[in-house]
MARSE-835342 format. One record per residue (C-alpha): residue number from 1; residue in one letter; chain; x negated, y negated, z. Coordinates in steps of 0.02 Angstrom, whole numbers. Layout:
! residues N
<atom nr="NUM" rest="A" kette="A" xx="X" yy="Y" zz="Z"/>
...
END
This chain:
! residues 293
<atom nr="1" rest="X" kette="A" xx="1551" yy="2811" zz="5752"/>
<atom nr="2" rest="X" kette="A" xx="1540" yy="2642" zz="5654"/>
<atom nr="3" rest="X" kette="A" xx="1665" yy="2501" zz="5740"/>
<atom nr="4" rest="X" kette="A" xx="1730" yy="2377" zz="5628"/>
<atom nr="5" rest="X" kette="A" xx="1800" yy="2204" zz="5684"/>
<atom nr="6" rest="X" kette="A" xx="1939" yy="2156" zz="5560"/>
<atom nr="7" rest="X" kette="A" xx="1960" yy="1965" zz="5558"/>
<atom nr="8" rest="X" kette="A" xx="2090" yy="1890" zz="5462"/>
<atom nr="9" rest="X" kette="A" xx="2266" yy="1784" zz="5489"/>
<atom nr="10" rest="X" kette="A" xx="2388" yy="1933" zz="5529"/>
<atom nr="11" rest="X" kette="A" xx="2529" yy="1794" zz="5524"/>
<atom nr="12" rest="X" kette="A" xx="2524" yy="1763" zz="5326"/>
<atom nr="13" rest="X" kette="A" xx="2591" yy="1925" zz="5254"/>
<atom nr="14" rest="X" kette="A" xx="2506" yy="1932" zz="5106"/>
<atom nr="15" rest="X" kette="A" xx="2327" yy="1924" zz="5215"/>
<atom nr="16" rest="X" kette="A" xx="2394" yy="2068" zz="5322"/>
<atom nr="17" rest="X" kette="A" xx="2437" yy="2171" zz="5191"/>
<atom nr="18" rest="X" kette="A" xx="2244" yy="2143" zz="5142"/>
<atom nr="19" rest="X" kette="A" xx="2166" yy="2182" zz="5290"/>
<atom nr="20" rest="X" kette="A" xx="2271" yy="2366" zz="5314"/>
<atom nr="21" rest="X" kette="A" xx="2227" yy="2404" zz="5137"/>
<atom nr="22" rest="X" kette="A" xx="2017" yy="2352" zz="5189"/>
<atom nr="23" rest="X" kette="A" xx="2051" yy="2460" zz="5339"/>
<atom nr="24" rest="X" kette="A" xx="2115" yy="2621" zz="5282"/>
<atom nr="25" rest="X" kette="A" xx="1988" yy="2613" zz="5168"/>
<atom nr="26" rest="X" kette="A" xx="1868" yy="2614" zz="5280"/>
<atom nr="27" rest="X" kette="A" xx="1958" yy="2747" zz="5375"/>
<atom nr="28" rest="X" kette="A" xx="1951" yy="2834" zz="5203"/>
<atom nr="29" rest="X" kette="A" xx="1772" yy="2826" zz="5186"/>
<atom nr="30" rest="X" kette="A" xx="1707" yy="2890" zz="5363"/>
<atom nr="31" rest="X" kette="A" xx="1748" yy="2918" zz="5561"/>
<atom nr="32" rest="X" kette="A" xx="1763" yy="2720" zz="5629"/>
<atom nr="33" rest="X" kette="A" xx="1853" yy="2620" zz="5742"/>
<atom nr="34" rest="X" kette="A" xx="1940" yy="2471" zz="5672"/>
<atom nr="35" rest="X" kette="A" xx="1947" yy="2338" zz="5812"/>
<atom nr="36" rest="X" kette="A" xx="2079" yy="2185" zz="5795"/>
<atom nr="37" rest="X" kette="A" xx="2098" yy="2026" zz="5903"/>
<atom nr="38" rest="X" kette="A" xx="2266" yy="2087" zz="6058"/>
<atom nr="39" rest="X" kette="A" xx="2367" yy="1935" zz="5999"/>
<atom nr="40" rest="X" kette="A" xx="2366" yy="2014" zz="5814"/>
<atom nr="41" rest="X" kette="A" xx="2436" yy="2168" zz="5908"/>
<atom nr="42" rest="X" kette="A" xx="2651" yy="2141" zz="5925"/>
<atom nr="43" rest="X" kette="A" xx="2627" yy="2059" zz="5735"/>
<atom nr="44" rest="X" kette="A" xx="2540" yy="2221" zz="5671"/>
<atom nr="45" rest="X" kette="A" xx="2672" yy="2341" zz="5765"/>
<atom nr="46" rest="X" kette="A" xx="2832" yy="2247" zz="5712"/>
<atom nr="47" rest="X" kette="A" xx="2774" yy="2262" zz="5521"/>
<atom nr="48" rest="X" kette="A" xx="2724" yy="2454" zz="5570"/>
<atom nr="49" rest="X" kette="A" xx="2556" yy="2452" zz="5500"/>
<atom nr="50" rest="X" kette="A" xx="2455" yy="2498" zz="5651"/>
<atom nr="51" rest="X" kette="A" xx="2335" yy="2653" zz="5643"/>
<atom nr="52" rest="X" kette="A" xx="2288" yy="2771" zz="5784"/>
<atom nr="53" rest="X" kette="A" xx="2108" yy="2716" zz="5738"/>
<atom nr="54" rest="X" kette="A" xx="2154" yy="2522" zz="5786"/>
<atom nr="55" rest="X" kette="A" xx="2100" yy="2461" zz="5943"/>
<atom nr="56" rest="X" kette="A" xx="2157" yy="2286" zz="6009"/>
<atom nr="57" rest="X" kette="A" xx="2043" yy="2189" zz="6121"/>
<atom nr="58" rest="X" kette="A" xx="2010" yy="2015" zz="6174"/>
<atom nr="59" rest="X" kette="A" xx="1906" yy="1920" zz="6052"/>
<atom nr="60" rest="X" kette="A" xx="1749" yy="1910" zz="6147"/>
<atom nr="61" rest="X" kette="A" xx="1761" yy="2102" zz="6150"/>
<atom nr="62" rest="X" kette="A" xx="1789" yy="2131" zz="5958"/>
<atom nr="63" rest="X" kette="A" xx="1627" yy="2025" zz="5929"/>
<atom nr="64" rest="X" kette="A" xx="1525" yy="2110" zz="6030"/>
<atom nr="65" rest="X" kette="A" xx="1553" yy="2278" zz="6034"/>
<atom nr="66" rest="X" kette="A" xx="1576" yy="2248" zz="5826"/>
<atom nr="67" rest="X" kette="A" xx="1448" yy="2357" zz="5709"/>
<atom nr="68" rest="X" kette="A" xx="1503" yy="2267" zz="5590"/>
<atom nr="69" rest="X" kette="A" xx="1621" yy="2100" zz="5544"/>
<atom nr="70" rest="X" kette="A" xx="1752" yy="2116" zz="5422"/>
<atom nr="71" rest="X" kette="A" xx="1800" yy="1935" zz="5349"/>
<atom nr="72" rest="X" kette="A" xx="1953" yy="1912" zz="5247"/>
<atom nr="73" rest="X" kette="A" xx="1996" yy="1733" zz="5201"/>
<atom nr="74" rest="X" kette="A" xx="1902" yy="1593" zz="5138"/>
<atom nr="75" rest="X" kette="A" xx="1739" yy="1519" zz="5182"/>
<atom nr="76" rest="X" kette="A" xx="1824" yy="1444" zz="5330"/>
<atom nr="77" rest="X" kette="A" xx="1885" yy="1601" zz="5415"/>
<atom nr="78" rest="X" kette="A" xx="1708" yy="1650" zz="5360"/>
<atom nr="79" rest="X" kette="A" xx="1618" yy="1506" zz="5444"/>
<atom nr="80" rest="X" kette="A" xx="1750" yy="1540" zz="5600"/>
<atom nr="81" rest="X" kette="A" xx="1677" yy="1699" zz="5637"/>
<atom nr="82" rest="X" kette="A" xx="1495" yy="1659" zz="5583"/>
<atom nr="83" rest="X" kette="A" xx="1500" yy="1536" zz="5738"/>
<atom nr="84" rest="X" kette="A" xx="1570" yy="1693" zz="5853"/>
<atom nr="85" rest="X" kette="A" xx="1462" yy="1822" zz="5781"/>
<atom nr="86" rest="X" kette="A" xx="1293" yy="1739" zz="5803"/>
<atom nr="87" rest="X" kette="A" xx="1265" yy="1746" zz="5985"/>
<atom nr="88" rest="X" kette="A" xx="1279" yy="1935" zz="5964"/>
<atom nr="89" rest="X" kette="A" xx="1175" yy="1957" zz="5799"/>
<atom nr="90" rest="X" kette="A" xx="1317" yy="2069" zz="5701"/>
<atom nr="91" rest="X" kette="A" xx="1316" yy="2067" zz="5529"/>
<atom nr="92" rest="X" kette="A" xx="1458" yy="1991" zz="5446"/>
<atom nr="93" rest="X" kette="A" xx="1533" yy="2050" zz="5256"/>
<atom nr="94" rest="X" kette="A" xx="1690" yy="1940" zz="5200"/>
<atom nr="95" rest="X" kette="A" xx="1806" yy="1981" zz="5052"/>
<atom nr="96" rest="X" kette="A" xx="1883" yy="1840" zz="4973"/>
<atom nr="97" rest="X" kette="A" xx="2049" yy="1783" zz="5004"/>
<atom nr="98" rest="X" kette="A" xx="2038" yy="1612" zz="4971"/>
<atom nr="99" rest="X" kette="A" xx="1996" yy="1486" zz="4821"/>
<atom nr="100" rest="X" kette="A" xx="1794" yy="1474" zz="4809"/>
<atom nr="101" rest="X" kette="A" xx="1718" yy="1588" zz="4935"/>
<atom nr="102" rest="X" kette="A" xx="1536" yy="1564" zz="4913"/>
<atom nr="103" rest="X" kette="A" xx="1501" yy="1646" zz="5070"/>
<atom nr="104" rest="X" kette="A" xx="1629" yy="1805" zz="5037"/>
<atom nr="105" rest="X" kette="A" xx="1536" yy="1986" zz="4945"/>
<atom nr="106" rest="X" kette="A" xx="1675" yy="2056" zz="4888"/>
<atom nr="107" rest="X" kette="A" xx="1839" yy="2029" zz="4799"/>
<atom nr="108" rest="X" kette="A" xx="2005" yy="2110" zz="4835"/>
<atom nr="109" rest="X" kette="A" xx="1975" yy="2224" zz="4670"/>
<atom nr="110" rest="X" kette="A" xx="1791" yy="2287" zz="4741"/>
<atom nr="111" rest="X" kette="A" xx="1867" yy="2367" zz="4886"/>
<atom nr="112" rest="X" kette="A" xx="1771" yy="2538" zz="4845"/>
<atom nr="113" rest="X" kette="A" xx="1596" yy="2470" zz="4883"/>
<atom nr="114" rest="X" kette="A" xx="1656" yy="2474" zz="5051"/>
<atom nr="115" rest="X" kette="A" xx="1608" yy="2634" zz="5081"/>
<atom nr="116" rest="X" kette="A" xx="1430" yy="2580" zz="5068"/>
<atom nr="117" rest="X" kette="A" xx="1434" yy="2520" zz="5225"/>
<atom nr="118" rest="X" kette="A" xx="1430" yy="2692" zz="5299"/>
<atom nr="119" rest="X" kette="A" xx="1278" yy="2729" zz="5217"/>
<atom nr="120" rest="X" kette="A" xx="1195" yy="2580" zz="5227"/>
<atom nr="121" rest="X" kette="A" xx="1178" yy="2547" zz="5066"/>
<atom nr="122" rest="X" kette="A" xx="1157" yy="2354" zz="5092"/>
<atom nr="123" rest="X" kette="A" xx="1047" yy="2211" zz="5117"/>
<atom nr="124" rest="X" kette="A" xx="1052" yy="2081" zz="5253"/>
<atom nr="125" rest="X" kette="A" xx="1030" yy="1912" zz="5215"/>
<atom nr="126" rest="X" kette="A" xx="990" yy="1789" zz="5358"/>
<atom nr="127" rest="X" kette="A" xx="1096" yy="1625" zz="5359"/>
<atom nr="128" rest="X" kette="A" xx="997" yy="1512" zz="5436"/>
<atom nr="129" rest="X" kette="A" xx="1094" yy="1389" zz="5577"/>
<atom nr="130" rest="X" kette="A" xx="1087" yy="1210" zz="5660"/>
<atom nr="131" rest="X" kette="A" xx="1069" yy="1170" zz="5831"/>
<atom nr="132" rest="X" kette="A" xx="1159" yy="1015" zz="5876"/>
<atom nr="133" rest="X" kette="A" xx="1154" yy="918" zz="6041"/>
<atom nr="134" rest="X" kette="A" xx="1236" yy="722" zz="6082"/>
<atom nr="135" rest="X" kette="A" xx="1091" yy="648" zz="6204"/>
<atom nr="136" rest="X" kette="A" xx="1156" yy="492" zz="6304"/>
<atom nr="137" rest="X" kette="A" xx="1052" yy="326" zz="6319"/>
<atom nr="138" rest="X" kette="A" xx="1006" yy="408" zz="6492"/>
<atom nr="139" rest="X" kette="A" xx="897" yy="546" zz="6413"/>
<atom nr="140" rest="X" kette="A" xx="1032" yy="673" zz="6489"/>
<atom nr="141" rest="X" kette="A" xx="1113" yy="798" zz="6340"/>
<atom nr="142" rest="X" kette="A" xx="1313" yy="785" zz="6355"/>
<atom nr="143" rest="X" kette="A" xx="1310" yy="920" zz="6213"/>
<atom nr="144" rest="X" kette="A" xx="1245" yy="1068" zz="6139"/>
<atom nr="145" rest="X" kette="A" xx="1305" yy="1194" zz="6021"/>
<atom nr="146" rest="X" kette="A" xx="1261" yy="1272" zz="5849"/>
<atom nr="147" rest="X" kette="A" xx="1322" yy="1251" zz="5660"/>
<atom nr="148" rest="X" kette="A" xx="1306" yy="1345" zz="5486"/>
<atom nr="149" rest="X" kette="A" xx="1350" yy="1242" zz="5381"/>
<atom nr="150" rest="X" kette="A" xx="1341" yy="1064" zz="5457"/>
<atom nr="151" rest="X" kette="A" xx="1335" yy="931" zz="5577"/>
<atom nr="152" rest="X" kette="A" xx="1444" yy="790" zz="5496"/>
<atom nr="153" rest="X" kette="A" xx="1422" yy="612" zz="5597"/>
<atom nr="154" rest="X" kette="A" xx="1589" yy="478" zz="5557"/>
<atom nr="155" rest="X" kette="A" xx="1735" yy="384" zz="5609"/>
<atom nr="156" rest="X" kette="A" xx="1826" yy="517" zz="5621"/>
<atom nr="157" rest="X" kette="A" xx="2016" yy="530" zz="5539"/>
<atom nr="158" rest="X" kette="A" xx="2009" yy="352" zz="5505"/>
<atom nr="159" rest="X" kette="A" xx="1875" yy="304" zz="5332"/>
<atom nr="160" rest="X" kette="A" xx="1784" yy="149" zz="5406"/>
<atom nr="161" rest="X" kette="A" xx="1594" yy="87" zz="5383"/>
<atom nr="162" rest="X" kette="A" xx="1493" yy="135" zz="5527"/>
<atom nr="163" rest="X" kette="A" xx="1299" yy="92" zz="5580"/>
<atom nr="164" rest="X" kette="A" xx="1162" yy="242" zz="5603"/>
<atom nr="165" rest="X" kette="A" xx="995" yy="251" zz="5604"/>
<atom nr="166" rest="X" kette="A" xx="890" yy="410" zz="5550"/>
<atom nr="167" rest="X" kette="A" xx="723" yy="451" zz="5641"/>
<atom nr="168" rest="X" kette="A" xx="620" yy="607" zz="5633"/>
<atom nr="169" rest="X" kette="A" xx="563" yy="646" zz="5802"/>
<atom nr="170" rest="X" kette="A" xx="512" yy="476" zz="5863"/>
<atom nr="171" rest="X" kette="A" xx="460" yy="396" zz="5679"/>
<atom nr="172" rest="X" kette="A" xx="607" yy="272" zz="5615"/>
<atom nr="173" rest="X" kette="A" xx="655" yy="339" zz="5435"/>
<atom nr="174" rest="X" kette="A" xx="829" yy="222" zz="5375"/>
<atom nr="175" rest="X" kette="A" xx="958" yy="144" zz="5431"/>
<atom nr="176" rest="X" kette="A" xx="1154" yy="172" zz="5355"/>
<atom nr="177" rest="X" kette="A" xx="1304" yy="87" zz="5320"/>
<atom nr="178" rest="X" kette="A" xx="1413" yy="225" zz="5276"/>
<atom nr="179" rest="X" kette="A" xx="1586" yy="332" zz="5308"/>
<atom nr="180" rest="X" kette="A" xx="1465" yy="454" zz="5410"/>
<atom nr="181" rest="X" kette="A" xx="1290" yy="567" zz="5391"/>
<atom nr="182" rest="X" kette="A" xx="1298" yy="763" zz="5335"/>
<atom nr="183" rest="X" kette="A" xx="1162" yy="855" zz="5406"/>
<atom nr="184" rest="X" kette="A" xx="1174" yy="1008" zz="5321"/>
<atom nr="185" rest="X" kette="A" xx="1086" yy="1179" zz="5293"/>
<atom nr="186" rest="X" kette="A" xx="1061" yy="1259" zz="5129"/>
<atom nr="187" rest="X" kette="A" xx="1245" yy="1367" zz="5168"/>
<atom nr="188" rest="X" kette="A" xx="1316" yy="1190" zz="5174"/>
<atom nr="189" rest="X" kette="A" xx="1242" yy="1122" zz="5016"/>
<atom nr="190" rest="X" kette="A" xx="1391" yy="1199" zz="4940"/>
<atom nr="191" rest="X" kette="A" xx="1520" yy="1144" zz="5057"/>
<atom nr="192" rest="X" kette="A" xx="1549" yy="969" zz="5124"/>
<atom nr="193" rest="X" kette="A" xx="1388" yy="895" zz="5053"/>
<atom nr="194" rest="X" kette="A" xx="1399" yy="939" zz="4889"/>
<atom nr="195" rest="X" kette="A" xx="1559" yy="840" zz="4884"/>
<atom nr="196" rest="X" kette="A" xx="1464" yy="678" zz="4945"/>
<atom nr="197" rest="X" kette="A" xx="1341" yy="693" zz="4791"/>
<atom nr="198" rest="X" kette="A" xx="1208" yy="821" zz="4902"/>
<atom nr="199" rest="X" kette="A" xx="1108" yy="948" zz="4804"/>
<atom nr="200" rest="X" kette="A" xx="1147" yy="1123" zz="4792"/>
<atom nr="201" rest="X" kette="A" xx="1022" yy="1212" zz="4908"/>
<atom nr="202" rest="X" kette="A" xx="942" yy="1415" zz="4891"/>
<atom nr="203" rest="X" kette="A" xx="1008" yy="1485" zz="5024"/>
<atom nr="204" rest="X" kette="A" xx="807" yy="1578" zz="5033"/>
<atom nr="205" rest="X" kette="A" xx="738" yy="1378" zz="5064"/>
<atom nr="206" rest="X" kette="A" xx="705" yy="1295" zz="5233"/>
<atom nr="207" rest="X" kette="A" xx="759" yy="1158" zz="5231"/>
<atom nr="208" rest="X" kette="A" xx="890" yy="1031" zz="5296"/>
<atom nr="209" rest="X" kette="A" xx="980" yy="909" zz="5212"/>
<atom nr="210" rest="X" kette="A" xx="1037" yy="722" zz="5262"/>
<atom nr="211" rest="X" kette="A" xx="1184" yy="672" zz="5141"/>
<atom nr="212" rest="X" kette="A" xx="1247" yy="499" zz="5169"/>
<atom nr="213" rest="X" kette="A" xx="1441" yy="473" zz="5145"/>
<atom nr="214" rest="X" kette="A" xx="1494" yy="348" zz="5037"/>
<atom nr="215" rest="X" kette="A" xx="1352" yy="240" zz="5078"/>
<atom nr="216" rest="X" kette="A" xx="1362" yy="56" zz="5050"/>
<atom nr="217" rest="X" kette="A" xx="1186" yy="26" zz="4993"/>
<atom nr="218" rest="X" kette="A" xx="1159" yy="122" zz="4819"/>
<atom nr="219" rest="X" kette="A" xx="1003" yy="161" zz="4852"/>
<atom nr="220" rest="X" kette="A" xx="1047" yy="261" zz="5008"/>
<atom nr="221" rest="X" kette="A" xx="1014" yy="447" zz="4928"/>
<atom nr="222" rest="X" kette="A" xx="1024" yy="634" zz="4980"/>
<atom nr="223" rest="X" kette="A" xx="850" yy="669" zz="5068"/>
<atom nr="224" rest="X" kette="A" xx="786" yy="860" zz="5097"/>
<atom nr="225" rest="X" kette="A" xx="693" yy="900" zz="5266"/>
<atom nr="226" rest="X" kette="A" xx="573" yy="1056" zz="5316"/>
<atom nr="227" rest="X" kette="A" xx="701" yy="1141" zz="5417"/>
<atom nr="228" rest="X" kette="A" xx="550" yy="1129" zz="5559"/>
<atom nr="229" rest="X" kette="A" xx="601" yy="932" zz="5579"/>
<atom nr="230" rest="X" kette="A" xx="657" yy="869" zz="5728"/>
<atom nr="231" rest="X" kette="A" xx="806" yy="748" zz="5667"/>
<atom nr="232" rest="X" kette="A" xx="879" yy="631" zz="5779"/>
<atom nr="233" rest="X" kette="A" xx="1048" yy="506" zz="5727"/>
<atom nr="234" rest="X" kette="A" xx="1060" yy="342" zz="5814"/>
<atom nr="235" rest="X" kette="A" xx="1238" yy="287" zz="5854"/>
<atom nr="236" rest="X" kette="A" xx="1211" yy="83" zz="5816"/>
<atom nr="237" rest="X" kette="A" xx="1368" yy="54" zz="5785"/>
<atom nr="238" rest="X" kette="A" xx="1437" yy="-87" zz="5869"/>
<atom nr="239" rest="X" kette="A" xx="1617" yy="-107" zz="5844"/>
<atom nr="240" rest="X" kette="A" xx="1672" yy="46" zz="5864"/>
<atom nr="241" rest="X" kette="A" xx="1718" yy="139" zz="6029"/>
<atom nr="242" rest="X" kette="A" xx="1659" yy="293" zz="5996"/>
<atom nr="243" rest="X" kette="A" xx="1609" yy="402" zz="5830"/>
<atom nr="244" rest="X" kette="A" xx="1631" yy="585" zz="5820"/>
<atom nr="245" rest="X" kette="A" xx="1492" yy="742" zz="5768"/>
<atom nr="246" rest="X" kette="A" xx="1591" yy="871" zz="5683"/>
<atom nr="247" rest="X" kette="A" xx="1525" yy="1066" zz="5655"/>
<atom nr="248" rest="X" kette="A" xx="1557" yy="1173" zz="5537"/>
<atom nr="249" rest="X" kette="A" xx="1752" yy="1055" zz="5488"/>
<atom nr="250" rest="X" kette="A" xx="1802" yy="1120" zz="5669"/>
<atom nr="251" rest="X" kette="A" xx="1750" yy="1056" zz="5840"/>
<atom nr="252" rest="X" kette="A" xx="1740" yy="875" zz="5881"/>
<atom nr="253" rest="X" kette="A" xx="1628" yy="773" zz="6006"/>
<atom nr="254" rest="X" kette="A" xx="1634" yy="577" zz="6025"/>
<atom nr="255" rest="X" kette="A" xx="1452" yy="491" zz="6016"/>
<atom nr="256" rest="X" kette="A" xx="1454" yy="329" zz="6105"/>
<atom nr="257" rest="X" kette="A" xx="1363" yy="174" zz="6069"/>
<atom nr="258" rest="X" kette="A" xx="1143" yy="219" zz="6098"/>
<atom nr="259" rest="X" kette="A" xx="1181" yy="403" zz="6086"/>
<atom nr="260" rest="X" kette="A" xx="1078" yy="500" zz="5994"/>
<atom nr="261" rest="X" kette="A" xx="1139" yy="684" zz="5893"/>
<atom nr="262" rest="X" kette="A" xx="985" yy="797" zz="5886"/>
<atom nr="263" rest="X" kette="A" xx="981" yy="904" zz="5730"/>
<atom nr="264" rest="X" kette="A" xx="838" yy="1061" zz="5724"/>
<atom nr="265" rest="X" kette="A" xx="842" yy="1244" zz="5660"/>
<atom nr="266" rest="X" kette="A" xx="937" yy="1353" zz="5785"/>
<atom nr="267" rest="X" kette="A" xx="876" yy="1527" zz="5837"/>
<atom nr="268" rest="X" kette="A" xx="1033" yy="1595" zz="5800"/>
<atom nr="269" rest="X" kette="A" xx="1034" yy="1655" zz="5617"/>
<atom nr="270" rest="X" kette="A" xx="1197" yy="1719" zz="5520"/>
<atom nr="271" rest="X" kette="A" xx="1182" yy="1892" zz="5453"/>
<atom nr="272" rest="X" kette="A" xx="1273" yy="1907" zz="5291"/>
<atom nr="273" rest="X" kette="A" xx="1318" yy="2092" zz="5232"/>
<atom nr="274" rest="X" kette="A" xx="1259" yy="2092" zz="5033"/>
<atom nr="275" rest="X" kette="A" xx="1319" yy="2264" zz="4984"/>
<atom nr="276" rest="X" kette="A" xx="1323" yy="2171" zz="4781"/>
<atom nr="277" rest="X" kette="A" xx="1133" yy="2147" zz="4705"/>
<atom nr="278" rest="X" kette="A" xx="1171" yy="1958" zz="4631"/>
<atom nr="279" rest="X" kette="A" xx="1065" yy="1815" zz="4622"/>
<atom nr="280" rest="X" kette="A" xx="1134" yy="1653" zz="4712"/>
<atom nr="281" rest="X" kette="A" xx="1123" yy="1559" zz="4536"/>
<atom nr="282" rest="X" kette="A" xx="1239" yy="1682" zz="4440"/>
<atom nr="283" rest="X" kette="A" xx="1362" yy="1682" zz="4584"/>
<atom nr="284" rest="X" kette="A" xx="1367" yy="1490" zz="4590"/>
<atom nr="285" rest="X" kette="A" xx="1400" yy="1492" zz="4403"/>
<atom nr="286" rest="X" kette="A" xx="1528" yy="1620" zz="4428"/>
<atom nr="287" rest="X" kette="A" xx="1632" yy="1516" zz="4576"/>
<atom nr="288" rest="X" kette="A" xx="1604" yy="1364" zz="4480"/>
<atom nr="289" rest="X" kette="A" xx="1682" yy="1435" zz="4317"/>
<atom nr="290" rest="X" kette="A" xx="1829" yy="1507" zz="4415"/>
<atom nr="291" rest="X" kette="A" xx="1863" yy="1340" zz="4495"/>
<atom nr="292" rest="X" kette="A" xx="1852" yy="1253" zz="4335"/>
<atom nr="293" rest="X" kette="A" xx="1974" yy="1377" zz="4249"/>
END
C-alpha cells in the first residue's frame, strides 16, 4: 500500500478544496494511505472532508513514513517541504497552485496523470542542494544546515551597502560592495537570482552560482562555480552589527564581523517526481509566457 503525504495550507479554502480533490483521486486510482500534518486535522473535520483513508500524524511522521510527497502551492510550499523531505530521500511531485511554479509537474487540470504514480510510470530527477555553515573567527562552526535553492548573504530587512569578500577555499577571488551575495544552485537560478540579473541555470549542470545584489561596482558580475568548489563569504563589514545568511527566503542566522559562511554541494539531493516528459527549456518558455500574459 502506497502512503501519500498531502502538503498544502488547509486554512485557505480554495487550497483545501484542491488537495481533497488530489486525494480522492488518488484514492480513485489504487489502495493508499493519504497522510496529513494533526494540526490540519479539526480544519479538515469541521469542513467534513475527511476520508477513512486519511491519517493525521505529526509532521516528522508524515515525512518519513511518506512514499511519496504531494505538493500543492507554489514553489515556496514546494521549497518548504524539499527542505523536510531530504533527510529522508522521498520523492516529492507538486501541482501548482501558485503564480510561476517552476518546480511544480502538474497543473490543477492534469490531475489524471496521477494515477501514474501507482505504476511508476515516472522519472526522478535529482535536485541538487547546498550545504551552508557560519564559521566564527575562532575556527568553531555556529551553523550548519542545507538549502535548494540558495544561501542569500545581506542586511537583512533594511537595503544598506555592506562589505564581503569571496574566496574559494583559501584563494582570495573579490571583494563586494553590495545589498548582499546569492549563492545559488541551478533550482535557484530561477528564483531569487534571476531577479538580481543571475543566469538561468540547467537544472542537469553542476554548478553554483555567486550573484551579487545590486552591486556598487559595475563590473561586479554573476560568476558560475563547479558545484565541487569550496566557497567561503567573508563578513568585512565594519559598520554593521551583524548581517544575516538566509536559505531558501526562510530561516535566518546573523554573521558577525570575521565570520565566514561556507557554501559546498550537500549530500542531500531533492528528488523531484517528473511523471510529464518536458524539456526544462520548453517549460521555462511556457512559465515565462504565462507570467508575461
Amino acid at each position: 500500500m502506497l502512503q501519500f503525504a498531502l502538503i498544502t495550507n488547509f486554512n485557505i479554502n480554495e487550497k483545501l478544496s484542491a488537495a481533497i480533490r488530489v486525494a480522492d483521486k488518488l484514492i480513485e486510482a489504487g489502495e493508499c494511505r493519504i497522510l496529513i500534518t494533526v494540526n490540519n486535522k479539526d480544519r479538515i473535520t469541521r469542513m467534513h472532508q475527511s476520508r477513512k483513508q486519511f491519517t493525521y500524524l505529526p509532521a516528522d511522521q508524515v515525512y518519513s513514513e511518506a512514499d511519496v510527497i504531494v505538493v500543492l502551492g507554489g514553489d515556496g510550499t514546494i521549497l518548504e517541504s524539499a527542505r523536510r523531505a531530504a533527510p529522508h530521500g522521498t520523492p516529492i511531485i507538486g501541482i501548482n497552485l501558485g503564480r510561476l511554479g517552476y518546480m511544480a509537474e502538474l497543473d490543477m487540470t492534469e490531475l489524471d496523470l496521477l494515477p501514474k504514480l501507482f505504476s511508476g510510470e515516472y522519472n526522478l530527477e535529482k535536485r541538487s542542494m547546498l550545504s551552508v555553515s557560519i564559521i566564527g573567527s575562532t575556527g568553531k562552526i555556529r551553523f550548519n544546515s542545507y538549502a535548494l535553492n540558495e544561501a542569500v548573504i545581506s542586511n537583512g530587512s533594511i537595503a544598506r551597502i555592506v562589505d564581503l569578500e569571496l574566496y574559494e577555499e583559501d584563494t582570495f577571488l573579490n571583494s563586494y560592495r553590495a545589498d548582499g551575495l546569492i549563492i545559488a544552485t541551478p533550482t535557484g537560478s530561477t528564483a531569487y537570482s534571476m531577479s538580481a540579473g543571475g543566469p538561468i541555470i540547467d537544472p542537469a549542470l553542476a554548478c553554483f552560482c555567486v550573484t551579487p545584489i545590486c552591486s556598487h561596482f559595475s563590473s561586479s558580475r554573476p560568476v558560475l562555480f563547479s558545484n565541487r568548489s569550496v566557497l567561503c563569504v567573508k563578513n568585512v563589514c565594519k559598520r554593521e552589527k551583524s548581517l544575516y545568511l538566509t536559505l531558501d527566503g526562510k530561516s535566518n542566522s546573523e554573521i558577525y564581523y570575521g565570520d565566514f559562511v561556507k557554501i559546498t554541494r550537500s549530500d542531500l539531493t531533492t528528488k523531484l517526481i517528473r511523471i510529464k516528459k518536458q524539456m526544462f527549456y520548453k517549460t521555462l518558455r511556457q512559465k515565462m509566457n504565462e507570467y508575461n500574459n
